[in-house]
Chimera marker file (.cmm) of the C-alpha trace (Angstrom):
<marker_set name="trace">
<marker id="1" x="6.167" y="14.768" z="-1.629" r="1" g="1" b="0" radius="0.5"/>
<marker id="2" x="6.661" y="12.078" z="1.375" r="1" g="1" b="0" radius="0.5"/>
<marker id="3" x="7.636" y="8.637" z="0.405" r="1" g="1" b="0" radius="0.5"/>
<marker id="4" x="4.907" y="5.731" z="0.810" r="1" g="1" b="0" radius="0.5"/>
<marker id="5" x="4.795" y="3.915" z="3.714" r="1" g="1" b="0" radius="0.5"/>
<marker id="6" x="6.882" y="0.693" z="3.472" r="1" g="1" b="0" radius="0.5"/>
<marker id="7" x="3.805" y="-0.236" z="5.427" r="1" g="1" b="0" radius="0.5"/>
<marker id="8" x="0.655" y="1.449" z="4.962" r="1" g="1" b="0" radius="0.5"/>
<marker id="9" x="-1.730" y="2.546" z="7.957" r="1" g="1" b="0" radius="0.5"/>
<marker id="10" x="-4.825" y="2.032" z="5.922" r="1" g="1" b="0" radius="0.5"/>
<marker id="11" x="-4.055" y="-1.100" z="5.318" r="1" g="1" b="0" radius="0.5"/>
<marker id="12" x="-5.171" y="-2.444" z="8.992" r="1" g="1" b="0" radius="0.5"/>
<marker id="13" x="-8.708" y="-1.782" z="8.163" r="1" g="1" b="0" radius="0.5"/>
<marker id="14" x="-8.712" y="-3.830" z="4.523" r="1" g="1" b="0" radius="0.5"/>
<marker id="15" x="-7.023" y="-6.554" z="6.427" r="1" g="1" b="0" radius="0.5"/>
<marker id="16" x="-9.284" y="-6.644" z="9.176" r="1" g="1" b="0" radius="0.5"/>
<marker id="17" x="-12.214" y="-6.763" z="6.453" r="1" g="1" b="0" radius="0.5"/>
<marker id="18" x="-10.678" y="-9.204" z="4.339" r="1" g="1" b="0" radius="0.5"/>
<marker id="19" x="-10.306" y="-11.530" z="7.798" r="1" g="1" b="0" radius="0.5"/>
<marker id="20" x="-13.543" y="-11.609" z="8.622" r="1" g="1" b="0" radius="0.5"/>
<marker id="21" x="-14.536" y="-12.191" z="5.080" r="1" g="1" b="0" radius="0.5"/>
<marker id="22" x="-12.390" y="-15.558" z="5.003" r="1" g="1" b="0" radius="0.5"/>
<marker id="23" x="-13.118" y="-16.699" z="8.601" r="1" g="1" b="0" radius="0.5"/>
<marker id="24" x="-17.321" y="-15.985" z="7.911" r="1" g="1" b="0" radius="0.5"/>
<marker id="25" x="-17.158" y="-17.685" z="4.092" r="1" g="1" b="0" radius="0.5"/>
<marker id="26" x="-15.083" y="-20.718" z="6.625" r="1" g="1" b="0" radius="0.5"/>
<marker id="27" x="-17.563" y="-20.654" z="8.985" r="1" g="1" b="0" radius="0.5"/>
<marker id="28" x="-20.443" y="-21.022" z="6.280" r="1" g="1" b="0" radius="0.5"/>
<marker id="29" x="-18.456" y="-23.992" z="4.839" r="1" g="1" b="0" radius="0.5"/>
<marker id="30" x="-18.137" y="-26.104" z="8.413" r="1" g="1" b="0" radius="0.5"/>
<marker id="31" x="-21.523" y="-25.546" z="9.126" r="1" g="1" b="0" radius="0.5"/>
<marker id="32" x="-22.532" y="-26.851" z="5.822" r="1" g="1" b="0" radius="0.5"/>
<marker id="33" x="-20.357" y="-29.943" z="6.373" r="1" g="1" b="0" radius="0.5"/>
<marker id="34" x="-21.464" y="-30.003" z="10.767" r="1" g="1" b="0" radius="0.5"/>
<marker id="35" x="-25.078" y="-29.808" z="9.512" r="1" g="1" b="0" radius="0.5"/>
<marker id="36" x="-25.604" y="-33.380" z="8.949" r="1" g="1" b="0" radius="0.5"/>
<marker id="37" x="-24.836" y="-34.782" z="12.654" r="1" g="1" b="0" radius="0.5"/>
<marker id="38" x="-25.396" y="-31.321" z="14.565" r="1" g="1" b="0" radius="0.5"/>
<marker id="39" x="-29.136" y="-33.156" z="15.810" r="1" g="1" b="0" radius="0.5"/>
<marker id="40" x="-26.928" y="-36.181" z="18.040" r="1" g="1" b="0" radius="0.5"/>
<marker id="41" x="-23.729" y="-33.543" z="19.130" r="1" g="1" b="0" radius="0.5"/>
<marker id="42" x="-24.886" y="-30.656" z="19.313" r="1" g="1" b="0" radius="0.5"/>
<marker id="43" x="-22.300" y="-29.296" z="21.885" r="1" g="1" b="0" radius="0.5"/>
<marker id="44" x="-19.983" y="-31.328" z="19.674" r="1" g="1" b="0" radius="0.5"/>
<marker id="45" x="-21.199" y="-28.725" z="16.820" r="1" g="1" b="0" radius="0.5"/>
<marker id="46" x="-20.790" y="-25.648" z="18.625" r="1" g="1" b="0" radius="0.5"/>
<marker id="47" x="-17.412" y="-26.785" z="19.660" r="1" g="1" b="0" radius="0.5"/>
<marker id="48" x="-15.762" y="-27.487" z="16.139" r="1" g="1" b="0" radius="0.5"/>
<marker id="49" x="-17.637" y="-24.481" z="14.668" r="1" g="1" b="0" radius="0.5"/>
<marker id="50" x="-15.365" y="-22.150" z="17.190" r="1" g="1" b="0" radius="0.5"/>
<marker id="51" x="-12.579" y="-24.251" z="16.960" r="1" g="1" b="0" radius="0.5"/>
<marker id="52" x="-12.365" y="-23.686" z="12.817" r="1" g="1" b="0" radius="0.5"/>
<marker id="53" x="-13.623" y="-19.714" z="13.527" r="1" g="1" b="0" radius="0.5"/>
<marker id="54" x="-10.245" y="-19.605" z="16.206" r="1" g="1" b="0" radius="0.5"/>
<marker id="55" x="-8.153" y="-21.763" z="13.602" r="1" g="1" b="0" radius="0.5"/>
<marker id="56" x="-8.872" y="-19.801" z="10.663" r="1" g="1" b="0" radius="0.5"/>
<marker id="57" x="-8.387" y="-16.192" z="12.576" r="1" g="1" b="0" radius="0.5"/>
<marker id="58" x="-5.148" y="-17.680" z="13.192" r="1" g="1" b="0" radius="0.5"/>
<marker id="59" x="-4.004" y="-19.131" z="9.706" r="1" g="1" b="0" radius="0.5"/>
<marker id="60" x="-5.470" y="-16.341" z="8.128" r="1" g="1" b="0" radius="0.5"/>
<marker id="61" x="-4.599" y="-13.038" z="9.308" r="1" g="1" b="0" radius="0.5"/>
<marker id="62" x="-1.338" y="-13.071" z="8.027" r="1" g="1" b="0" radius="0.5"/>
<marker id="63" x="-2.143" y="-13.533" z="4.330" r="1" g="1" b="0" radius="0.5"/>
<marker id="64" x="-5.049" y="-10.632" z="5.229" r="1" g="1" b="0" radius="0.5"/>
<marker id="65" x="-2.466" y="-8.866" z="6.254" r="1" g="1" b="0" radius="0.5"/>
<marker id="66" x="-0.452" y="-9.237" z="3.413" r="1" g="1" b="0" radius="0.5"/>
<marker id="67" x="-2.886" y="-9.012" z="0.736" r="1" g="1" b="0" radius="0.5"/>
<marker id="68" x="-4.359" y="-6.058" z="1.875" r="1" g="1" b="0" radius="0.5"/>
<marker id="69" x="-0.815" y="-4.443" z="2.316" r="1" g="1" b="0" radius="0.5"/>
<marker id="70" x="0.029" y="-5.207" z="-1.305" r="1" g="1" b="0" radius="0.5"/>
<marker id="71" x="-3.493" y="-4.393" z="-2.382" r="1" g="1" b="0" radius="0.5"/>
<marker id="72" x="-3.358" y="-0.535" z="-0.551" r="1" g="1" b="0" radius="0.5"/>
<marker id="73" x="0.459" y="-0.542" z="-2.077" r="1" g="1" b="0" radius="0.5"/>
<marker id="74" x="-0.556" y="-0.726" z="-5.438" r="1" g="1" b="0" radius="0.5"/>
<marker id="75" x="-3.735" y="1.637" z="-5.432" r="1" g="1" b="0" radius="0.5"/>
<marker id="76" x="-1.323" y="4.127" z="-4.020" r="1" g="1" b="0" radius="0.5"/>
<marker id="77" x="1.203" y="3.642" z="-6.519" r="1" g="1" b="0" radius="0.5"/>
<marker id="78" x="-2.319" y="3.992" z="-9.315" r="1" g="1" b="0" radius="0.5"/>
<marker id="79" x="-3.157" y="7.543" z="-7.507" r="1" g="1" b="0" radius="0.5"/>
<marker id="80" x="0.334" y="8.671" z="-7.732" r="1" g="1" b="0" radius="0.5"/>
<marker id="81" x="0.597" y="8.335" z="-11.330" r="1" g="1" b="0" radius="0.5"/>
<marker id="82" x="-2.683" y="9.400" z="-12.105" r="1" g="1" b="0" radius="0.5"/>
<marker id="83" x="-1.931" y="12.644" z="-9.854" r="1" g="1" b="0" radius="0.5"/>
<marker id="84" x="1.545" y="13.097" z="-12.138" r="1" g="1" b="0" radius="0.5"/>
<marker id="85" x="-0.410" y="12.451" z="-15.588" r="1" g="1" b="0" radius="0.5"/>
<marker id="86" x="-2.534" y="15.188" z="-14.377" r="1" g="1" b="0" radius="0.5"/>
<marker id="87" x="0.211" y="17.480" z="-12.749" r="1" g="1" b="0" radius="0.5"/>
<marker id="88" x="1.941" y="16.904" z="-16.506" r="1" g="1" b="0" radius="0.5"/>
<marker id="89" x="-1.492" y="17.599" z="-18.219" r="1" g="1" b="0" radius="0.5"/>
<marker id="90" x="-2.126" y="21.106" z="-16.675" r="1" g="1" b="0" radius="0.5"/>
<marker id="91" x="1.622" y="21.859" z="-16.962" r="1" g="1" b="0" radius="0.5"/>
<marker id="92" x="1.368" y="21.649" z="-20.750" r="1" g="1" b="0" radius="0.5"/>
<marker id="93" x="-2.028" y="23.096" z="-21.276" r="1" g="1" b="0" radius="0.5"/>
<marker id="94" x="-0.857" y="26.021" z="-19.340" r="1" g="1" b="0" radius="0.5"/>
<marker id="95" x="2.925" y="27.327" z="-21.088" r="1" g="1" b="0" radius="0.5"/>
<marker id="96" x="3.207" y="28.471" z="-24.117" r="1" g="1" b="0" radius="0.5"/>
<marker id="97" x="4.979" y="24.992" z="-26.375" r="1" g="1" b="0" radius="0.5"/>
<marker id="98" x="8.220" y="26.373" z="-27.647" r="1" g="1" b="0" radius="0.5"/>
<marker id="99" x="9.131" y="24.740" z="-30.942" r="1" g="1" b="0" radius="0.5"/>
<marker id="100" x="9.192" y="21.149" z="-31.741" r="1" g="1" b="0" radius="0.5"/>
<marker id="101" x="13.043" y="20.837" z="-32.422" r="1" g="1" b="0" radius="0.5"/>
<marker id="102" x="13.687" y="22.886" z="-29.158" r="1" g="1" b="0" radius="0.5"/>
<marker id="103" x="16.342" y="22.206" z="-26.466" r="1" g="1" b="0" radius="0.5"/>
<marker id="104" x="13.637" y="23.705" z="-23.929" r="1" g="1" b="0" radius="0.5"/>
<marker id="105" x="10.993" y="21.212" z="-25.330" r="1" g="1" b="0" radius="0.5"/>
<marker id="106" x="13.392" y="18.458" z="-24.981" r="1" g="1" b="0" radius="0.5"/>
<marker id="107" x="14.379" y="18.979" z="-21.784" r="1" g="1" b="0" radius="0.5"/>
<marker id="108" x="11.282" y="19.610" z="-20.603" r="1" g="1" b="0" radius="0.5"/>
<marker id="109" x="9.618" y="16.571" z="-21.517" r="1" g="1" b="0" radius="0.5"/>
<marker id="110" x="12.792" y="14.445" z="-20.076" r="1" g="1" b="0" radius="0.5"/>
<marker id="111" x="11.911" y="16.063" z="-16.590" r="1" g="1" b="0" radius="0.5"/>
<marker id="112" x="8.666" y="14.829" z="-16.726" r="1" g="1" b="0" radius="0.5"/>
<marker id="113" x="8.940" y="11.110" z="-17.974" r="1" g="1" b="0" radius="0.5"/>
<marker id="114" x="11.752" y="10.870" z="-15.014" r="1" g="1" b="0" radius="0.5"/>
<marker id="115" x="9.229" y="11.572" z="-12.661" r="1" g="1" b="0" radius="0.5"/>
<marker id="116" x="11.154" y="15.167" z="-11.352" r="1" g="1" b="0" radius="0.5"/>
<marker id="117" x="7.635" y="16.520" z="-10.982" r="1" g="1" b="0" radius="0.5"/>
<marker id="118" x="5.913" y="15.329" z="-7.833" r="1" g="1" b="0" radius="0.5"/>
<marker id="119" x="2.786" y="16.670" z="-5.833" r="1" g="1" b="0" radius="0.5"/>
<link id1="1" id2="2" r="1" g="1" b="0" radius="0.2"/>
<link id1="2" id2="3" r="1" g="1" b="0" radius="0.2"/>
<link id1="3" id2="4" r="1" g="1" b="0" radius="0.2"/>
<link id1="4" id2="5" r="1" g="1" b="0" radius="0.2"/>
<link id1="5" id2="6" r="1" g="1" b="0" radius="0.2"/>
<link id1="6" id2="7" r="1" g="1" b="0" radius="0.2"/>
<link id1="7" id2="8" r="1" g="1" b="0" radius="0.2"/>
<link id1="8" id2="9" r="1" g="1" b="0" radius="0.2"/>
<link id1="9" id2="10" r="1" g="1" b="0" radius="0.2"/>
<link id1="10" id2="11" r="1" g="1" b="0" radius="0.2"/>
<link id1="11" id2="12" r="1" g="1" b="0" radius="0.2"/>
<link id1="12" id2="13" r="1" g="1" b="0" radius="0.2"/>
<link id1="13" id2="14" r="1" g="1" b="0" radius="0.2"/>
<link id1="14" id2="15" r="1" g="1" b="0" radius="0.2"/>
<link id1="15" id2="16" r="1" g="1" b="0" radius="0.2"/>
<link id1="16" id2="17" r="1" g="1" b="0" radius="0.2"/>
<link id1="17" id2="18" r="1" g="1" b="0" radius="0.2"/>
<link id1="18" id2="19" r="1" g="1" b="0" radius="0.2"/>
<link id1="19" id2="20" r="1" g="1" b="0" radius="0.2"/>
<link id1="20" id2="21" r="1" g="1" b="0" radius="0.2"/>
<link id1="21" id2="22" r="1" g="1" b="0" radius="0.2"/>
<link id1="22" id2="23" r="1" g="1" b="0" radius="0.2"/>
<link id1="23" id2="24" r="1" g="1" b="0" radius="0.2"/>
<link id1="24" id2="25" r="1" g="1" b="0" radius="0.2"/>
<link id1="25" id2="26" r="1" g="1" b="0" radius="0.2"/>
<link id1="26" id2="27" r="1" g="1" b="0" radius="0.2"/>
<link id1="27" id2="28" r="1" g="1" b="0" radius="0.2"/>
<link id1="28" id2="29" r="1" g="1" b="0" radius="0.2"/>
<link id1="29" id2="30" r="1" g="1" b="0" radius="0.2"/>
<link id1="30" id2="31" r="1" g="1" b="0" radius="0.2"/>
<link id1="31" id2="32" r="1" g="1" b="0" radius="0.2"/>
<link id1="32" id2="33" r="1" g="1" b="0" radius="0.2"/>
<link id1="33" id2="34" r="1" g="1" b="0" radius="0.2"/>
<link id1="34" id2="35" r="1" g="1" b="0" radius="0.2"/>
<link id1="35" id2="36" r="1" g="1" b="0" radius="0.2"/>
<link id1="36" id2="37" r="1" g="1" b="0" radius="0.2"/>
<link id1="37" id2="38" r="1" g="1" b="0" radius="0.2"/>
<link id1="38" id2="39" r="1" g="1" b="0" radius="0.2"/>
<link id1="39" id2="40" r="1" g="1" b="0" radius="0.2"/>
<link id1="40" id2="41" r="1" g="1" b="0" radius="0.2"/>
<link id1="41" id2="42" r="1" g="1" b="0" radius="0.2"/>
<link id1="42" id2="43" r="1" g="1" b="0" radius="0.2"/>
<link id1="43" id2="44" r="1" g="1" b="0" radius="0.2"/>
<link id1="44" id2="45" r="1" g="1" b="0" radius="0.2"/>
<link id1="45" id2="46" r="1" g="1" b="0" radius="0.2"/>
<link id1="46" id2="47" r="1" g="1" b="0" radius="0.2"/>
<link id1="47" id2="48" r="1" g="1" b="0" radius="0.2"/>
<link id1="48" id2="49" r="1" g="1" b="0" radius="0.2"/>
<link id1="49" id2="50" r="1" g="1" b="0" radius="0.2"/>
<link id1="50" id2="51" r="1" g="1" b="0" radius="0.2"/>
<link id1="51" id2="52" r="1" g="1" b="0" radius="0.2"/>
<link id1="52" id2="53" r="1" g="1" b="0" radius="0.2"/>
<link id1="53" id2="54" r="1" g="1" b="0" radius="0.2"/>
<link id1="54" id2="55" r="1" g="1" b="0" radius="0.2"/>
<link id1="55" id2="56" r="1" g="1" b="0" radius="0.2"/>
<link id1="56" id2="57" r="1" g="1" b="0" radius="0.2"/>
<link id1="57" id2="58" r="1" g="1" b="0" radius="0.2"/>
<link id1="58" id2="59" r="1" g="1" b="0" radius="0.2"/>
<link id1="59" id2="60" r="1" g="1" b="0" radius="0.2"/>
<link id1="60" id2="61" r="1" g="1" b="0" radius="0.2"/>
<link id1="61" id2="62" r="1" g="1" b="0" radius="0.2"/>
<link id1="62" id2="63" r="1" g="1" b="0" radius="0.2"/>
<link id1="63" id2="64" r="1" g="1" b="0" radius="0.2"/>
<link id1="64" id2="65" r="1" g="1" b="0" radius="0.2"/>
<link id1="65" id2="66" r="1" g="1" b="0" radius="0.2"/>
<link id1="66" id2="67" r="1" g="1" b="0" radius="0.2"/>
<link id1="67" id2="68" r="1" g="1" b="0" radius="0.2"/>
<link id1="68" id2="69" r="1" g="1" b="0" radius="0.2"/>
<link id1="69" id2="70" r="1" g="1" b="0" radius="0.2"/>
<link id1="70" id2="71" r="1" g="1" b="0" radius="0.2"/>
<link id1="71" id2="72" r="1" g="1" b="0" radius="0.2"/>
<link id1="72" id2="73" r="1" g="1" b="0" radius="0.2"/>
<link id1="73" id2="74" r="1" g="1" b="0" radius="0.2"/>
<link id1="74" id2="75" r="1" g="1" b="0" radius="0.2"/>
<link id1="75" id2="76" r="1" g="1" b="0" radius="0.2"/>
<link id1="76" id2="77" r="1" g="1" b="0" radius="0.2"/>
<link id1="77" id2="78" r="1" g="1" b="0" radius="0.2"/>
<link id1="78" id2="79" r="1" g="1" b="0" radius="0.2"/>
<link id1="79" id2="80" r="1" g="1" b="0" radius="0.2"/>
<link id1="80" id2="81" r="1" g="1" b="0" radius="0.2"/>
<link id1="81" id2="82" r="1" g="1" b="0" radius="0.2"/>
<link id1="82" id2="83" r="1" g="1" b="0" radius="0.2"/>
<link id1="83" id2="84" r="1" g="1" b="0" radius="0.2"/>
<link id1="84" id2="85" r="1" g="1" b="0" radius="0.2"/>
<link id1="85" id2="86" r="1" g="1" b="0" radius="0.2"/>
<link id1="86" id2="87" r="1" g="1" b="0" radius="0.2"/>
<link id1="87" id2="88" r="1" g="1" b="0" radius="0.2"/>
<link id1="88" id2="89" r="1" g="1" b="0" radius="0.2"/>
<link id1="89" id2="90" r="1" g="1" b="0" radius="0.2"/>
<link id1="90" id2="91" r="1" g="1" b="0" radius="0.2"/>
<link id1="91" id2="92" r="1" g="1" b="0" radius="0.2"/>
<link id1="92" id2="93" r="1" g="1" b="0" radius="0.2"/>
<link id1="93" id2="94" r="1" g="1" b="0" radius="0.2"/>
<link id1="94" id2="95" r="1" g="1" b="0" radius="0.2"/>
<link id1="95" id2="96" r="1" g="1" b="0" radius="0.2"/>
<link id1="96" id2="97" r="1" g="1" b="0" radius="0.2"/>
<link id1="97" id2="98" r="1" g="1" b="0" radius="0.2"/>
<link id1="98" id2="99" r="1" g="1" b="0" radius="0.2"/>
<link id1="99" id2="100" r="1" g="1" b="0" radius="0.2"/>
<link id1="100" id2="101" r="1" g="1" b="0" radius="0.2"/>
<link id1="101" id2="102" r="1" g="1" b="0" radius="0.2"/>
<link id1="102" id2="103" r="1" g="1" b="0" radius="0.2"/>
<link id1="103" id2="104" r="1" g="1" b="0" radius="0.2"/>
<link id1="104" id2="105" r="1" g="1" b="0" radius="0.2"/>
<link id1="105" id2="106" r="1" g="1" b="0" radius="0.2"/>
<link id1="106" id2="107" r="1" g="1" b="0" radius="0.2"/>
<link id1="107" id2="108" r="1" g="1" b="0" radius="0.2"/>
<link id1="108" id2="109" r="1" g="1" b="0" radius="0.2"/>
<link id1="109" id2="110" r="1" g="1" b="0" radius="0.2"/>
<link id1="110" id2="111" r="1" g="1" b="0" radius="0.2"/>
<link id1="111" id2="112" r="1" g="1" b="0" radius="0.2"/>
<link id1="112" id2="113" r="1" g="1" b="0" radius="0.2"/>
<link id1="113" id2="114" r="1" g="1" b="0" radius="0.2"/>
<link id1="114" id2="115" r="1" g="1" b="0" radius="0.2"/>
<link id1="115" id2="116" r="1" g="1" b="0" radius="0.2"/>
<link id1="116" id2="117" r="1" g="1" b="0" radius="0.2"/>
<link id1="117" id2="118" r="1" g="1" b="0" radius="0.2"/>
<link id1="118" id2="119" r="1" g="1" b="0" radius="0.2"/>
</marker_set>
C-alpha cells in the first residue's frame, strides 16, 4: 500500500469550495452593512463590495487551504482503518481459530494490532 500524500490532490477542490463559501457568507455580511448608504454611493458600494470579495480571497485561501488539507488528511486516515478493521474481520471469519492459549493465535493477533496487514 502507497503512503498518503503529505499533501493530498483532492484536497484542491474542498479548498476551493470552502473559499468561496467564506468569501460569499463575507460578501452577504458587507452588503448587509453597505445596504444602508448604497442609495447616495452607489459606485462607492460596488467598489467596497469587490474590494472585501478581493480581500477576503486573499486572507482566506490559505486557511481553505489548510483546513481542507487537514480535513481530506483525516478522512483518509478514517478509510484506512476502516479498510484494516475489515481486512482483519474477513481474515478471522475465514481461518480456522487455533486454540486460545496458542503461540499461532498470539502472534497472529500481534500482526494485526501493529498494523502489518495493509490493503
Amino acid at each position: 500500500m502507497r503512503a498518503p500524500a503529505a499533501r493530498p490532490e483532492n484536497a484542491r477542490g474542498l479548498a476551493a469550495l470552502l473559499l468561496a463559501a467564506s468569501v460569499a457568507a463575507l460578501a452577504v455580511a458587507a452588503d448587509q452593512l453597505i445596504e444602508t448608504w448604497i442609495d447616495d454611493h452607489l459606485f462607492l458600494a460596488w467598489v467596497a463590495m469587490w474590494a472585501v470579495v478581493f480581500a477576503g480571497s486573499l486572507l482566506l485561501t490559505g486557511t481553505a487551504r489548510r483546513m481542507s488539507t487537514r480535513t481530506i488528511a483525516s478522512l483518509d486516515r478514517w478509510a484506512a482503518g476502516r479498510a484494516q478493521a475489515r481486512a482483519a474481520a474477513r481474515l478471522r471469519a475465514r481461518h480456522v481459530r487455533p486454540p486460545a492459549g496458542s503461540p499461532l493465535l498470539a502472534k497472529a493477533t500481534r500482526a494485526l494490532d501493529s498494523h502489518l496487514f495493509h490493503l
